[in-house]
C-alpha positions in Angstrom: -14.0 -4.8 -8.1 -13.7 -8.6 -8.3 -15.5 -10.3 -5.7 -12.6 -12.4 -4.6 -11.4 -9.0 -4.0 -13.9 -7.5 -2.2 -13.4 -10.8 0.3 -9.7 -9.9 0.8 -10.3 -6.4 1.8 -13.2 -7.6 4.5 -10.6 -9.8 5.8 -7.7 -7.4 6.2 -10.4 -4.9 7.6 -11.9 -6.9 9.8 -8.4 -7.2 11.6 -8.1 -3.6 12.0 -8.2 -2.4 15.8 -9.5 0.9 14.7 -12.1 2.0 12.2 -11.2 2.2 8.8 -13.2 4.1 5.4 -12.9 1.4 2.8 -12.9 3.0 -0.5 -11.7 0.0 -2.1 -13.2 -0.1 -5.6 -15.9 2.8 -5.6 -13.1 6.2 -6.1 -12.4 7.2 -9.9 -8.7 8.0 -11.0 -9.4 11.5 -11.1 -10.1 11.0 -7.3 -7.2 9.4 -6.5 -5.1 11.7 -6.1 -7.4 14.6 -3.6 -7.5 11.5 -1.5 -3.9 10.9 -1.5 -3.3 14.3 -1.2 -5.2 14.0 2.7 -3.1 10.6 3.3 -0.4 10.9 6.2 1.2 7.6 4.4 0.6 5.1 1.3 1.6 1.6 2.0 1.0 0.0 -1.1 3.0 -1.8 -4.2 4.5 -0.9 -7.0 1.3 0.7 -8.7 -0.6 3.6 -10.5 -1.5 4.7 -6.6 2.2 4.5 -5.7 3.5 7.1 -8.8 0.6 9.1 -7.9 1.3 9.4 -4.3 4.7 10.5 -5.1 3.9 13.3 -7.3 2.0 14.9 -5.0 4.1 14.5 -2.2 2.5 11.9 -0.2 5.2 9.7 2.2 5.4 6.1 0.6 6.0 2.9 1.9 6.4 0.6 -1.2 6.8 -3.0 -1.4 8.5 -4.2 -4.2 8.7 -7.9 -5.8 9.1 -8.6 -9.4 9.5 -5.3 -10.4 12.7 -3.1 -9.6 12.0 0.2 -7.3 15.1 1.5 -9.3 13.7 1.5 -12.9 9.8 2.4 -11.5 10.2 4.7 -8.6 8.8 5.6 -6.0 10.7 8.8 -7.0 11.7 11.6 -4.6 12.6 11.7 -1.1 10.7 10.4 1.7 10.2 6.7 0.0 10.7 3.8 1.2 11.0 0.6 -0.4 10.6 -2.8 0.7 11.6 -6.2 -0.9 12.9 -9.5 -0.5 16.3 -10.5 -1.7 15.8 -13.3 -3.7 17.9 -14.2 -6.8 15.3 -13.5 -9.5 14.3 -10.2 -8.2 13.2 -8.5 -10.3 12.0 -10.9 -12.9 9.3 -8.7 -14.6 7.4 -11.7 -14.8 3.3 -11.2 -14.4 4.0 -15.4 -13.4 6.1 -16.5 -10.9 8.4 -19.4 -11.6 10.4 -19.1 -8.4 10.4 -22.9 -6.2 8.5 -20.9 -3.8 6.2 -18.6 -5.3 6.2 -14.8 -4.7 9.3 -15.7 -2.2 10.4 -11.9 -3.3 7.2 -10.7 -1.5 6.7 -13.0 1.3 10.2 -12.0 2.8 9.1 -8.8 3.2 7.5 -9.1 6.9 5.3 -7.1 8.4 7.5 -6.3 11.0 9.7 -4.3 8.4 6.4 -2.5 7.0 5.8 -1.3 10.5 9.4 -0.2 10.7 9.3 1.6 7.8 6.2 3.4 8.7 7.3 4.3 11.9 10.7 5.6 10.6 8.5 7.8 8.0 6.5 9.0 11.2 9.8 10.0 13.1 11.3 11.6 10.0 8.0 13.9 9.7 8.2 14.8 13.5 11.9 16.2 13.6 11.2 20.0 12.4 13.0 21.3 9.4 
């Protein structure tokens, strides 16, 4: 893990009102998925973490900038997937030419991430 990295993570943890375990760099990919297996919810982008998650059943909340939910999944039910509507999204682009950069992710608040968990957390609570 890069240590610019390791400086984001402490920041966003630190801002957590409850504990958290911080795995962040020090699990295999083999791991991955017993610990996703144990996770109530993944929040996370379109990633290797994401696909796994919804192979093995794991609720996810995705957000998506630009790459397109529709050609990479999350596949299944009991997805969700978050992302700004902006023109150029999805651009496939690893650089961002966009006036304001990243616009596709920054729209996505983190109001609508809450909402989107709760929702997932109401929709696991009504019995089957």
């Amino acid at each position: 893990m890069k240590s610019y990295e390791r400086a984001e993570v402490a920041a966003v943890s630190g801002m957590m009102k409850t504990p958290i375990i911080d795995l962040a760099g020090a699990t295999t990919v083999g791991l991955l998925p017993a610990l996703l297996s144990k996770a109530s919810l993944l929040i996370t982008n379109d990633s290797g973490p994401m696909h796994i998650a919804a192979a093995i059943g794991t609720p996810v909340v995705a957000l998506f900038g630009p790459t397109s939910a529709v050609r990479t999944g999350p596949y299944g039910v009991g997805h969700d997937v978050l992302t700004g509507k902006v023109p150029c999204s999805p651009c496939f682009s690893r650089t961002c030419h966009n006036t304001l950069p990243l616009e596709c992710l920054r729209l996505v608040s983190p109001q609508q991430v809450l909402s989107a968990v709760r929702a997932q957390r109401t929709q696991r609570m009504v019995p089957r």
